[in-house]
N, C-alpha and C positions, 0 to 999 in steps of 0.2 A: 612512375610516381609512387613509390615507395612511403612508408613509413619515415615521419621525421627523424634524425636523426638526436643523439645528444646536447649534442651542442644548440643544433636548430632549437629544439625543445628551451633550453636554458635561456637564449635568446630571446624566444617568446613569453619566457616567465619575465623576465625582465620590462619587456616594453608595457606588459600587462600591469605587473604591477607601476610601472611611473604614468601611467595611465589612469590608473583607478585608484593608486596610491594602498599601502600594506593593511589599517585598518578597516578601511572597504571592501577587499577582498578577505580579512579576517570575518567581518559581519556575513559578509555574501557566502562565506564559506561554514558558519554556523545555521543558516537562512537554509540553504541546500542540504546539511546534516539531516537538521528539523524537519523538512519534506520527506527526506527518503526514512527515514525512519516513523513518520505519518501513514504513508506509503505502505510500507513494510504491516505496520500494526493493523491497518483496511485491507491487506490481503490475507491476513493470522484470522481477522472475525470473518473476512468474506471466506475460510476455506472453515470455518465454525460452522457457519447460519444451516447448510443443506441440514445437517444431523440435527441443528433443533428444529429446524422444517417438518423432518419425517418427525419426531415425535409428534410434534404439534398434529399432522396429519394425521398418524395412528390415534391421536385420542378424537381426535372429528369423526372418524372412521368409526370408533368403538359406542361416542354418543349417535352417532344416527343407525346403527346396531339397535342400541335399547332402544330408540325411539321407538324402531320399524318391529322390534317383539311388543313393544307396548300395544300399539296401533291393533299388532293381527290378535291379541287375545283380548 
């Protein structure tokens, strides 16, 4: 059980589309764009966030510095 072939393929574009009819699958097919391209932009800020993490953390890190020189003198 191989990969379909061309024609199989062609076949099943067919039945799909008198199925769900060529508009509906135009809509379903900008529906799916719009996800993946969603998708796409949440893993561009999720590969962002760690590096404004670490800044964030370095300035936490550098105020509980001053605190703990205030503290001991």
């Amino acid at each position: 059980m191989g990969m379909p072939s061309v024609p199989q393929l062609l076949i099943i574009l067919v039945i799909v589309v008198l199925i769900f009819g060529a508009k509906r699958l135009k809509n379903l097919g900008g529906d799916l764009g719009s996800a993946v391209k969603g998708f796409k932009q949440a893993v561009k800020e999720e590969d962002e966030k760690p590096a404004e993490l670490e800044d964030t953390t370095e300035q936490a890190d550098a105020v509980m510095r001053e605190a703990e020189e205030k503290k001991s003198v």
